[in-house]
N, CA, C and O atoms as a GROMACS GRO file, in nm:
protein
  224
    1UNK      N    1   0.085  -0.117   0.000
    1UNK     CA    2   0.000   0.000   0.000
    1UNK      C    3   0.089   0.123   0.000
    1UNK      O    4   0.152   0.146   0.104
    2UNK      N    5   0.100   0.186  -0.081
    2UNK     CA    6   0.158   0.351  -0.157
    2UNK      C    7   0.159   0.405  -0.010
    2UNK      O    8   0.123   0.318   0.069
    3UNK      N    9   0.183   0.495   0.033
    3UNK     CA   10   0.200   0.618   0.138
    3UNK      C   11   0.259   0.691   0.067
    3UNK      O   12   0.354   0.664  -0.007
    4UNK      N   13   0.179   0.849   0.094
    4UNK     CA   14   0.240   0.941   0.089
    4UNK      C   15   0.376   0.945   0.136
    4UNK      O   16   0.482   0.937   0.074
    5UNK      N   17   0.345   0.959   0.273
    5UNK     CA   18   0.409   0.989   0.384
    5UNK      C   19   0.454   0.933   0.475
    5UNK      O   20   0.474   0.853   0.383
    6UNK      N   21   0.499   0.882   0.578
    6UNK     CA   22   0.534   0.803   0.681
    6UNK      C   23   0.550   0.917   0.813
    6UNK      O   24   0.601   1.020   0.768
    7UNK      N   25   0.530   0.926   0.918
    7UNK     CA   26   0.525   1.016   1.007
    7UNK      C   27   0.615   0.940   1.124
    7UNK      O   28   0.553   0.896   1.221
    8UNK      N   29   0.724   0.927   1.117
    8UNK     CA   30   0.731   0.875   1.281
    8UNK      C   31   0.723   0.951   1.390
    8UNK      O   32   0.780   1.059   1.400
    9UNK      N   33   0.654   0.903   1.476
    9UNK     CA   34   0.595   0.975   1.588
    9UNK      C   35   0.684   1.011   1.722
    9UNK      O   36   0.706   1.115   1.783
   10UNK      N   37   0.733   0.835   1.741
   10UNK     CA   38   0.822   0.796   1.851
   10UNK      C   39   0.906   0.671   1.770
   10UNK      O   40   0.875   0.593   1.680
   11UNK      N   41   1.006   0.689   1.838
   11UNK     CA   42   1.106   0.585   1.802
   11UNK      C   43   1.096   0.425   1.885
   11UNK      O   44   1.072   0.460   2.001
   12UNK      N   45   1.098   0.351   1.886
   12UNK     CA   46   1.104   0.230   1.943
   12UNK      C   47   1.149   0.121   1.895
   12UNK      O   48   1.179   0.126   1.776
   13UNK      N   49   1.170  -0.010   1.966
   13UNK     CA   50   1.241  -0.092   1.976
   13UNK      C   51   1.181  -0.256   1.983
   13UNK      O   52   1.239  -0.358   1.945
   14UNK      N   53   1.076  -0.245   2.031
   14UNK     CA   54   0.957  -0.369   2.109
   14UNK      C   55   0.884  -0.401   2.012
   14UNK      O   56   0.896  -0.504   1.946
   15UNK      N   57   0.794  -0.308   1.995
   15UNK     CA   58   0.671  -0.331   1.878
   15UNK      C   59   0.650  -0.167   1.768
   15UNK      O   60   0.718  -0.065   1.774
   16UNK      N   61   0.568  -0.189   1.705
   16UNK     CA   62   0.510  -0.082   1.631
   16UNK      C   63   0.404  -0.073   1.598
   16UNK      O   64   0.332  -0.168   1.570
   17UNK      N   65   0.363   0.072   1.594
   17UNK     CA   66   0.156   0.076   1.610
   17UNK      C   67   0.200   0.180   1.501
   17UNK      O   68   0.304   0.242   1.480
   18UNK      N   69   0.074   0.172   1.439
   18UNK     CA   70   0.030   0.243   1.318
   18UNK      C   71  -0.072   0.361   1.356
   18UNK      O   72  -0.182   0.312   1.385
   19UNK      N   73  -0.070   0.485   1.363
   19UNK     CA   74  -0.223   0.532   1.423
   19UNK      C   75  -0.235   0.658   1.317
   19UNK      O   76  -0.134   0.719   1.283
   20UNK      N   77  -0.371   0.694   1.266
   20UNK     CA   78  -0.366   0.793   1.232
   20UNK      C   79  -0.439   0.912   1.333
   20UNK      O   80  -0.489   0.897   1.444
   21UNK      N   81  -0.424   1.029   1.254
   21UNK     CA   82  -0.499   1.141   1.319
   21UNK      C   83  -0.545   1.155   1.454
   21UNK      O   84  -0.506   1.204   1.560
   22UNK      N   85  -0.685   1.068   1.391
   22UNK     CA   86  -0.801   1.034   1.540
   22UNK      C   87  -0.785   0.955   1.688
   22UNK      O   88  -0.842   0.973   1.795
   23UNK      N   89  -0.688   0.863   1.648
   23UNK     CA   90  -0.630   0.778   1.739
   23UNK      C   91  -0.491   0.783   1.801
   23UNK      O   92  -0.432   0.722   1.891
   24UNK      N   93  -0.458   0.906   1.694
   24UNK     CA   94  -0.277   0.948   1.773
   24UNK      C   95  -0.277   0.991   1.907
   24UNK      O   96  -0.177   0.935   1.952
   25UNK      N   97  -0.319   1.044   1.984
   25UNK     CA   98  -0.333   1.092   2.105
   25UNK      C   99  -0.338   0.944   2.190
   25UNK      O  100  -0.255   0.890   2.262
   26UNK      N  101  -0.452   0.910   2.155
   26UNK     CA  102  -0.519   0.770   2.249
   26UNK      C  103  -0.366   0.682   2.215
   26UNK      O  104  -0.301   0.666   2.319
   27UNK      N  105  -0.323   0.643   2.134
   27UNK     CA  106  -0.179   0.566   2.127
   27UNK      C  107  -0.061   0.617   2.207
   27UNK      O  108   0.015   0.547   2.274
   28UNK      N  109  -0.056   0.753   2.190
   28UNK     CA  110   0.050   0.825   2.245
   28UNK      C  111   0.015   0.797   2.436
   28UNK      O  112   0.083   0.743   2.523
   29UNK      N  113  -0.036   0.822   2.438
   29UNK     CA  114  -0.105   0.791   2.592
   29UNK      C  115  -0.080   0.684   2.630
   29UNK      O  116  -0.022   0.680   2.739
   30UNK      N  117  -0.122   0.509   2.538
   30UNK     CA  118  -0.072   0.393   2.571
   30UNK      C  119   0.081   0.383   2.582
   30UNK      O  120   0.148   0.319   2.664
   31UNK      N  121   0.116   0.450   2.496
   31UNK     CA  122   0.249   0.386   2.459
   31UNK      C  123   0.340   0.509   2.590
   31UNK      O  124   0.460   0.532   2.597
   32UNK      N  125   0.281   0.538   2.635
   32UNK     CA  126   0.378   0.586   2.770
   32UNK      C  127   0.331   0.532   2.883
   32UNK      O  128   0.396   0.544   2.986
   33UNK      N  129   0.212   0.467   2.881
   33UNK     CA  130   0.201   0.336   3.016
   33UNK      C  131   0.284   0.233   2.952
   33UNK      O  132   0.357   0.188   3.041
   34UNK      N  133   0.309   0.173   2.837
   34UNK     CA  134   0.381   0.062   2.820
   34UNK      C  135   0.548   0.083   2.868
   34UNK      O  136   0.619   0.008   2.934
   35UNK      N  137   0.588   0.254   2.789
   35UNK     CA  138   0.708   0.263   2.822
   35UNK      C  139   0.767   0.271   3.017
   35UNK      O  140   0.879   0.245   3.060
   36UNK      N  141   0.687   0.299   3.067
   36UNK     CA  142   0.698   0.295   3.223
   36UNK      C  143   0.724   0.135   3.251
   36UNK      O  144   0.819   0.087   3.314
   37UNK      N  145   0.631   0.076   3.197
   37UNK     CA  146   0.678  -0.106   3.230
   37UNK      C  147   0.816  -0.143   3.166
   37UNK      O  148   0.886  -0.238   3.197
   38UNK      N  149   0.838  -0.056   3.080
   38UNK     CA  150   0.953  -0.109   3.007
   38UNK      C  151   0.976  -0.150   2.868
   38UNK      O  152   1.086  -0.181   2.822
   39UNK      N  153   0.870  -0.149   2.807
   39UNK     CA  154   0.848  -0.191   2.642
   39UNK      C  155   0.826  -0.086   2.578
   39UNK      O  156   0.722  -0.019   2.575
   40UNK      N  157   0.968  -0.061   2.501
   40UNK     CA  158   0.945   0.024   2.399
   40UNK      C  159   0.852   0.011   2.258
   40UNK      O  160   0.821  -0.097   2.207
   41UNK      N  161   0.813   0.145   2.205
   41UNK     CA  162   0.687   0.094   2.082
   41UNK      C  163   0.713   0.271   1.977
   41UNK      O  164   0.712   0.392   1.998
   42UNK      N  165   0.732   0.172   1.862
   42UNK     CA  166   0.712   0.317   1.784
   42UNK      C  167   0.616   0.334   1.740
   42UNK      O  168   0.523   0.254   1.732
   43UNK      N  169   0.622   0.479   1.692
   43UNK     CA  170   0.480   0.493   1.662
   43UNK      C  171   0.486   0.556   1.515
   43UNK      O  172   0.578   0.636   1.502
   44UNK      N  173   0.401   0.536   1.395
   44UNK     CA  174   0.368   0.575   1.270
   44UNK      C  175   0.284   0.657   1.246
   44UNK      O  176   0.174   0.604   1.260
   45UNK      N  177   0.277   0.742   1.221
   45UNK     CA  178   0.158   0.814   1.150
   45UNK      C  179   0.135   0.801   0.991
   45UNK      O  180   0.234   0.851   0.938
   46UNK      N  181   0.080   0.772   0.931
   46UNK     CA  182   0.082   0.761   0.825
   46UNK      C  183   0.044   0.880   0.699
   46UNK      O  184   0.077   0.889   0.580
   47UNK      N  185  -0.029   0.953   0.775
   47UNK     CA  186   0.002   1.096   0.727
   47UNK      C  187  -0.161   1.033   0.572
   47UNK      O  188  -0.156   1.072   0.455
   48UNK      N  189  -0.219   0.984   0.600
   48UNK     CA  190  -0.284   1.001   0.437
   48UNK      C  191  -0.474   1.012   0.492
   48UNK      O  192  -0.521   0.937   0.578
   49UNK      N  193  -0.559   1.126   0.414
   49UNK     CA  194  -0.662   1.191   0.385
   49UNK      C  195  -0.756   1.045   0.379
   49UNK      O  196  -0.812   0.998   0.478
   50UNK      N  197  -0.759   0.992   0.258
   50UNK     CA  198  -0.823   0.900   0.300
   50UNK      C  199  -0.786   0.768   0.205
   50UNK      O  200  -0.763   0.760   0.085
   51UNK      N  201  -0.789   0.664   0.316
   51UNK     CA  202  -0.783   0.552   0.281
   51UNK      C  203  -0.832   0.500   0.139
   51UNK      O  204  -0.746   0.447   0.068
   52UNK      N  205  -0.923   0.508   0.106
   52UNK     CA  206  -1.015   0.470   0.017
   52UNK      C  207  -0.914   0.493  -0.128
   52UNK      O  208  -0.890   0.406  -0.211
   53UNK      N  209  -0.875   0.606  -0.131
   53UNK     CA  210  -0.766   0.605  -0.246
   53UNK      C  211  -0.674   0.503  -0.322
   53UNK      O  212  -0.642   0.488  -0.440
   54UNK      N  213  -0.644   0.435  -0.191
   54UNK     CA  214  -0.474   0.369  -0.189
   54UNK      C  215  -0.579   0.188  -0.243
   54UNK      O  216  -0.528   0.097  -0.308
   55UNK      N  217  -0.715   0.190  -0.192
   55UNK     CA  218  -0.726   0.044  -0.265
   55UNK      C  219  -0.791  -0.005  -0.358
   55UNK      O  220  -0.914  -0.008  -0.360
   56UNK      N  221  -0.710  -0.055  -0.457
   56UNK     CA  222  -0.771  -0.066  -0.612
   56UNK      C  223  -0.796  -0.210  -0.625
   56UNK      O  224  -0.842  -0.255  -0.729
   0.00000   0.00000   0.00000
C-alpha cells in the first residue's frame, strides 16, 4: 500500500503501532504506560486523507 508519507511519531524498539490522526493521542497515551513497564513501541503516523484512495 503507496504512502504518501510516513510520520514517525516515537522511536522504538519492542513493537510498532500504526495510528492515524483520530487515534494518535489515544496511542500516544498507551504507549507511555507501556514505556513505564519497560516496552518500547514506535509509533507511525501515516500521514494520508483517506484511505479509500490507496485500494484498487
Amino acid at each position: 500500500m503507496p504512502f504518501r508519507k510516513l510520520n514517525t511519531v516515537r522511536e522504538g524498539s519492542d513493537a510498532t503501532l500504526v495510528a492515524n490522526l483520530y487515534y494518535l493521542n489515544k496511542v500516544i497515551a498507551f504507549v507511555n504506560k507501556l514505556e513505564k513497564e519497560g516496552i518500547s513501541v514506535k509509533i507511525i503516523d501515516p500521514n494520508v486523507k483517506n484511505f479509500n484512495n490507496y485500494f484498487a
